[in-house]
C-alpha positions as CSV (number, residue, x, y, z in Angstrom):
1,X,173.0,64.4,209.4
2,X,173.2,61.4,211.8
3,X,169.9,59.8,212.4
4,X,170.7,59.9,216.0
5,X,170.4,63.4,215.9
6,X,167.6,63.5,213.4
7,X,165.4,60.9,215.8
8,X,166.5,63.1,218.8
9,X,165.3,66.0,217.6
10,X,161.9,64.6,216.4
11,X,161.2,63.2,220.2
12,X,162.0,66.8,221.0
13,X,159.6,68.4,219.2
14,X,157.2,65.9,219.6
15,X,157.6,66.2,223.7
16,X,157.1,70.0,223.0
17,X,154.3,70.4,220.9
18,X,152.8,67.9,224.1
19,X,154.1,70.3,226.5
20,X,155.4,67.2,228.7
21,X,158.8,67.5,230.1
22,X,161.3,64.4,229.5
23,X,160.0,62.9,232.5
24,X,156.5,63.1,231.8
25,X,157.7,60.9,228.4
26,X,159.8,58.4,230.5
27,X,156.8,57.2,232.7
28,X,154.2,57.3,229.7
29,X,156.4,55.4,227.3
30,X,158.0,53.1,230.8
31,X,161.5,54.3,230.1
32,X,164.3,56.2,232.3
33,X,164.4,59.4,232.2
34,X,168.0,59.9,231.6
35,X,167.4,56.8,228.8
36,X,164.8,60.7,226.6
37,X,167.7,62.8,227.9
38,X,170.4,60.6,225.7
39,X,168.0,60.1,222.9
40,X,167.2,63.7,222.4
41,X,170.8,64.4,222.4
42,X,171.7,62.0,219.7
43,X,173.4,60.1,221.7
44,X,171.5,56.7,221.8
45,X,171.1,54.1,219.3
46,X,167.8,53.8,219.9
47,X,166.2,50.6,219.2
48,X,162.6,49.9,217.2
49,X,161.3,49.0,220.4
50,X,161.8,51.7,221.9
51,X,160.9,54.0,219.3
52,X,157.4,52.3,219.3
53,X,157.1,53.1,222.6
54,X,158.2,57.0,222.2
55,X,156.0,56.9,219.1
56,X,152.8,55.6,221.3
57,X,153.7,57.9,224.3
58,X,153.6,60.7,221.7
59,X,150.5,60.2,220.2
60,X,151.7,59.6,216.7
61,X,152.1,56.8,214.4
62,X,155.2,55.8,213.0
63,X,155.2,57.1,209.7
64,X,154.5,60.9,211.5
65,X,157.4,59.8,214.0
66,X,159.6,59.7,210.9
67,X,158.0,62.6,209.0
68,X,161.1,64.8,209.2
């Protein structure tokens, strides 16, 4: 499976188990809104930056951010 859609789903879930919509995430981890919508959908290439940010916004460390 594309990681795209591997790291899309994971923000997902993450977001869910939160119960925080997309742009709940966006203003925590100081990204757009329609920047969560593309990454859930696999349709980013999303950079470590940024998945640093998601992973802090979150509440989970990186290693649990990649625990697929």
């Amino acid at each position: 499976m594309d990681i795209r859609i591997l790291v899309g789903k994971r923000v997902k879930e993450l977001r869910n188990k939160l119960k925080i919509s997309q742009e709940e995430l966006a203003d925590i981890a100081e990204l757009d809104r329609t920047y969560i919508t593309s990454v859930e959908c696999g349709k980013r290439n999303i950079s470590i930056v940024n998945i640093e940010k998601l992973a802090i916004a979150l509440k989970v460390t990186l290693k649990e951010f990649f625990d697929f």
